[in-house]
C-alpha positions, 0 to 999 in steps of 0.5 A, a space after each residue: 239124209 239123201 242129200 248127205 247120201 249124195 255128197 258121199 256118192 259123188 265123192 265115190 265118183 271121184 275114184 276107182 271104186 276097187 281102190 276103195 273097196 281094196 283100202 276097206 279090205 285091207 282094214 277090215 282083215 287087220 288080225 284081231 280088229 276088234 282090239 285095235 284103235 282101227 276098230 273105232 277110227 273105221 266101224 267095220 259096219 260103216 266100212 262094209 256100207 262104204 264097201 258096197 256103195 262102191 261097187 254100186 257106182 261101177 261104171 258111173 265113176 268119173 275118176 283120174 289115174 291118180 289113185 285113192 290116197 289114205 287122206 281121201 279114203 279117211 274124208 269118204 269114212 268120216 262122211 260116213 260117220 257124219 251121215 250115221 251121227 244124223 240118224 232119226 233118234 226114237 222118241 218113244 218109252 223104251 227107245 234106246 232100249 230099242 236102238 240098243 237092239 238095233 245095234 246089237 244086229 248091227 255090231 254084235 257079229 262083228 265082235 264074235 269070235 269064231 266058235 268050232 261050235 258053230 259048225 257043229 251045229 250046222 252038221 247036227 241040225 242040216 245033216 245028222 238029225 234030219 230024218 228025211 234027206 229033204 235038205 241035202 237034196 234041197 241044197 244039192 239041188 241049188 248048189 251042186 254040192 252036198 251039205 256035209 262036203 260043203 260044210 267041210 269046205 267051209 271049215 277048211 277055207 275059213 281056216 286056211 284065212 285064220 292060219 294066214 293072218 296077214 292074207 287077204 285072199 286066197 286061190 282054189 290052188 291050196 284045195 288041190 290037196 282035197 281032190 283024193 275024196 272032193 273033185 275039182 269040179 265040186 270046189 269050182 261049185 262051191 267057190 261060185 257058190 261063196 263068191 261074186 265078181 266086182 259087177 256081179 256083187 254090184 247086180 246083187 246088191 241092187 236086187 237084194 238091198 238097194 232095191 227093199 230099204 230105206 237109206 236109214 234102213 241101210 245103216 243098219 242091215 246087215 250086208 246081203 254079201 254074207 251070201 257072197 262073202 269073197 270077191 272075185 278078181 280073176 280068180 284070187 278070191 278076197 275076204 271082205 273081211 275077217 268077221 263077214 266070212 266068219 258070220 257067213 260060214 255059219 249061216 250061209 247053209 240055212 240061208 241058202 236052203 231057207 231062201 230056195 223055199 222058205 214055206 217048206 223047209 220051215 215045216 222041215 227045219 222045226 222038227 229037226 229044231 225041236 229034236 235039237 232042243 230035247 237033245 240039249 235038254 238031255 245034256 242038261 241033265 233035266 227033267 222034263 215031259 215032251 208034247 204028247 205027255 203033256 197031252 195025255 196029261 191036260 186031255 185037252 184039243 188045245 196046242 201045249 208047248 213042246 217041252 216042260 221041265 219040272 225041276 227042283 219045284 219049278 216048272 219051264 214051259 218050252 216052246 222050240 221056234 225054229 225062226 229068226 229075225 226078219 230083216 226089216 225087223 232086224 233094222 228098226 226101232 219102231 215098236 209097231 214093226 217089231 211086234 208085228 214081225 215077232 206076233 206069229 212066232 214069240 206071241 204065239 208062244 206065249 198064247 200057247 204056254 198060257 194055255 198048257 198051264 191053264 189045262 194043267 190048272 184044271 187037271 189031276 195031273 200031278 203037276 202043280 202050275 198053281 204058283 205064278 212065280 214058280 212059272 217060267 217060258 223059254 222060247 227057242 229060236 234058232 237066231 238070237 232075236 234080241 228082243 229082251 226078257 219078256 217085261 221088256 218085250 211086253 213094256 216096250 214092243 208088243 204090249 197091245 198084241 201080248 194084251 190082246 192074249 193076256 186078256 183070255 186068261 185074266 190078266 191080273 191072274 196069270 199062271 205064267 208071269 210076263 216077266 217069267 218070259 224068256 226068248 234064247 236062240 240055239 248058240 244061248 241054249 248050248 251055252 246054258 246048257 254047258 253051264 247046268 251039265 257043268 253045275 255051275 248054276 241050276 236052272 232055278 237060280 238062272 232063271 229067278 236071278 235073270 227075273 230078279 235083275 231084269 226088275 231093274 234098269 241098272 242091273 238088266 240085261 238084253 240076253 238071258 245067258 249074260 245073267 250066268 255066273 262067269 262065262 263058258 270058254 269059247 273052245 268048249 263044246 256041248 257033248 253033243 256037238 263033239 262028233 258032228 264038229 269033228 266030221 266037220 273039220 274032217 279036210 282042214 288037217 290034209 289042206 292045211 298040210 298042203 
């Protein structure tokens, strides 16, 4: 593949990088992408690779004064397609499952709508929940901005771009209308914070991907400009594209607090994770039994789940893993890599799950575990982890790992059944627990009807809320999420008045 890399590099050379990047901006903030013929002529994933190689071959480039045709610029995409298309295929059982999962990293945020949702969830897990001021100092610390101001930030430049369609940057100038309760100084912060200039985003780009993947792997992680979504020329301020910003303003604040000190801010982050799973569990309307009543119950030293819901005769065993998808695993189809970047957190669950219903199995509780079919697994995590109910995930990536647990509990006698086992992130849960408060569908029929369909290839799906009758309206919000999404739309109306 490097020498197909190569011929696409030097052609690069031939032009002004910002001519390319320029074109490849111009497409990508096409209104509503996704549903026009541009979408397949110009993959935007391929488009955004395109967009970054360019601004690597700053000062190398061996260009004329003669500008970048749309011809030329279509030869470098359908180069690009080319060098996709020769991509190692894997050869192994279950491996267009898994190059389906790679895509899904891949492609799946670019198809995204922009959710008000999504913002409320940051301000409820960063700001509200957190009973220590841990993360707003943390940020502070990095950023020079406060969470809760720089979420609203963030909500009123992500509007100002979907009320202007057609723009393809902004200036700090609309923001002049905030400075009543949000000084000057503060939005510079926030404007360095969310943007790179043109050798700045080059510099990043080599530290942060060229430098740590393959040239195969840079096919399908995803752009490390999430961090920097707007590029920076003489202070206009460009969104590489619609979706990017989108994707960006919904993960930059956990990224970035993530980032300054993974070790602590993961002993911080799930606690608050945890709380944010009981409170949908409430907005369910479920019952269930937290960590320490499952405690007093089993009366055993051994780690239970953190939540378990006895409802309508069966029993959910929950486990709230405040984790994602590390890059490396986000970009493979390699089995091996998948499990081995999934063991600490989603095989744990596992083990842990086995072991509450073991101790419940042996104690005068009153609760009956007895029926394996009646057992069921929900692993939380805060980003989709795209790894499939647990009989894929067992048959296809972590089967030896999941084998080595299975083994302690007597494989062929188990209380939770491998198949019973499902993995949801924190935008699913909200989803399904919209549809249960809503009695569209009871927890039961979900989940005995996601087992019955993922029995079969024909009718399995990658994500356990695509087994829910019909669909939940993009506008809805969980109760929950009501108030913490207002406080973050608190400045869009004065800016936009502007």
């Amino acid at each position: 593949m490097f020498q197909e890399y190569k011929k696409i590099r030097n052609k690069i050379r031939k032009y002004n990088p910002l001519d390319i990047v320029s074109q490849a901006i111009s497409i990508l903030n096409t209104p509503d992408l996704i549903y026009t013929e541009k979408y397949s002529l110009y993959p935007p994933w391929l488009l955004m690779l395109l967009v970054e190689w360019a601004l690597l071959e700053q000062g190398n480039e061996q260009y004329t004064t003669k500008p970048l045709s749309l011809k030329n610029f279509n030869i470098l995409v359908n180069m690009l397609k080319d060098l996709d298309g020769k991509q190692q295929l894997p050869s192994h059982e279950g491996g267009l499952l898994l190059l389906f999962r790679k895509m899904a990293f891949q492609q799946f945020w670019w198809r995204k709508e922009l959710n008000k949702c999504d913002f409320g969830r940051q301000v409820e897990l960063l700001v509200t929940l957190p009973e220590t001021p841990y993360f707003n100092e943390s940020f502070i610390n990095t950023t020079n901005i406060d969470l809760h101001t720089y979420i609203r930030l963030t909500v009123a430049l992500v509007s100002l771009f979907v009320t202007s369609p057609k723009a393809l940057y902004t200036t700090k100038i609309p923001f002049r209308s905030l400075q009543s309760h949000i000084n000057h100084k503060t939005v510079d912060h926030f404007f360095k914070l969310i943007s790179l200039g043109p050798r700045e985003a080059a510099a990043f780009l080599k530290e942060n991907k060229w430098a740590k993947s393959s040239l195969q792997q840079q096919l399908f992680l995803e752009t490390p400009l999430q961090m920097a979504p707007l590029l920076n020329i003489n202070e206009k301020y460009f969104s590489y594209a619609r979706a990017l910003l989108y994707h960006s303003a919904q993960n930059l604040a956990y990224d970035l607090l993530r980032a300054n000190d993974p070790y602590v801010f993961a002993q911080n982050f799930s606690k608050v994770f945890q709380k944010y799973v009981e409170r949908s569990l409430k907005y369910a309307g479920l019952d269930y039994i937290t960590e320490d009543g499952i405690k007093s119950r089993t009366k055993s030293s051994n780690k239970v789940v953190d939540f378990l819901v006895v409802e309508n005769g069966i029993n959910v065993f929950i486990e709230a893993k405040a984790v994602e998808m590390p890059a490396l695993g986000k970009a493979s189809h390699e089995k091996n890599i998948i499990a081995d970047k999934t063991k600490t957190h989603l095989v744990k669950a596992i083990d842990q799950a086995l072991s509450t219903a073991n101790d419940l199995n042996t104690t005068e509780c009153g609760i009956d575990v007895s029926k394996p079919n009646r057992n069921f697994l929900l692993i939380a995590t805060y980003k989709d982890m795209y790894v499939g109910g647990g009989r894929d995930y067992y048959n296809f990536i972590a089967k030896d790992k999941i084998d080595n647990i299975l083994n302690k509990y007597g494989k062929d006698s188990l209380l939770i059944p491998i198949d019973n086992v499902y993995t949801i992130s924190a935008e699913e849960l909200d989803v399904i627990v919209t549809h249960l408060n809503e009695g569209n569908v009871t927890i039961r029929k979900l989940l005995e009807t996601a087992v019955e369909n993922d029995a079969k290839p024909s009718t399995g799906k990658l994500l356990l809320s695509q087994h829910l009758p019909g669909s939940v309206r993009g506008d809805e919000l969980p109760a929950y999420l009501e108030k913490a999404t207002k406080l973050a739309f608190k400045d869009t109306v004065a800016l936009l008045a502007n």
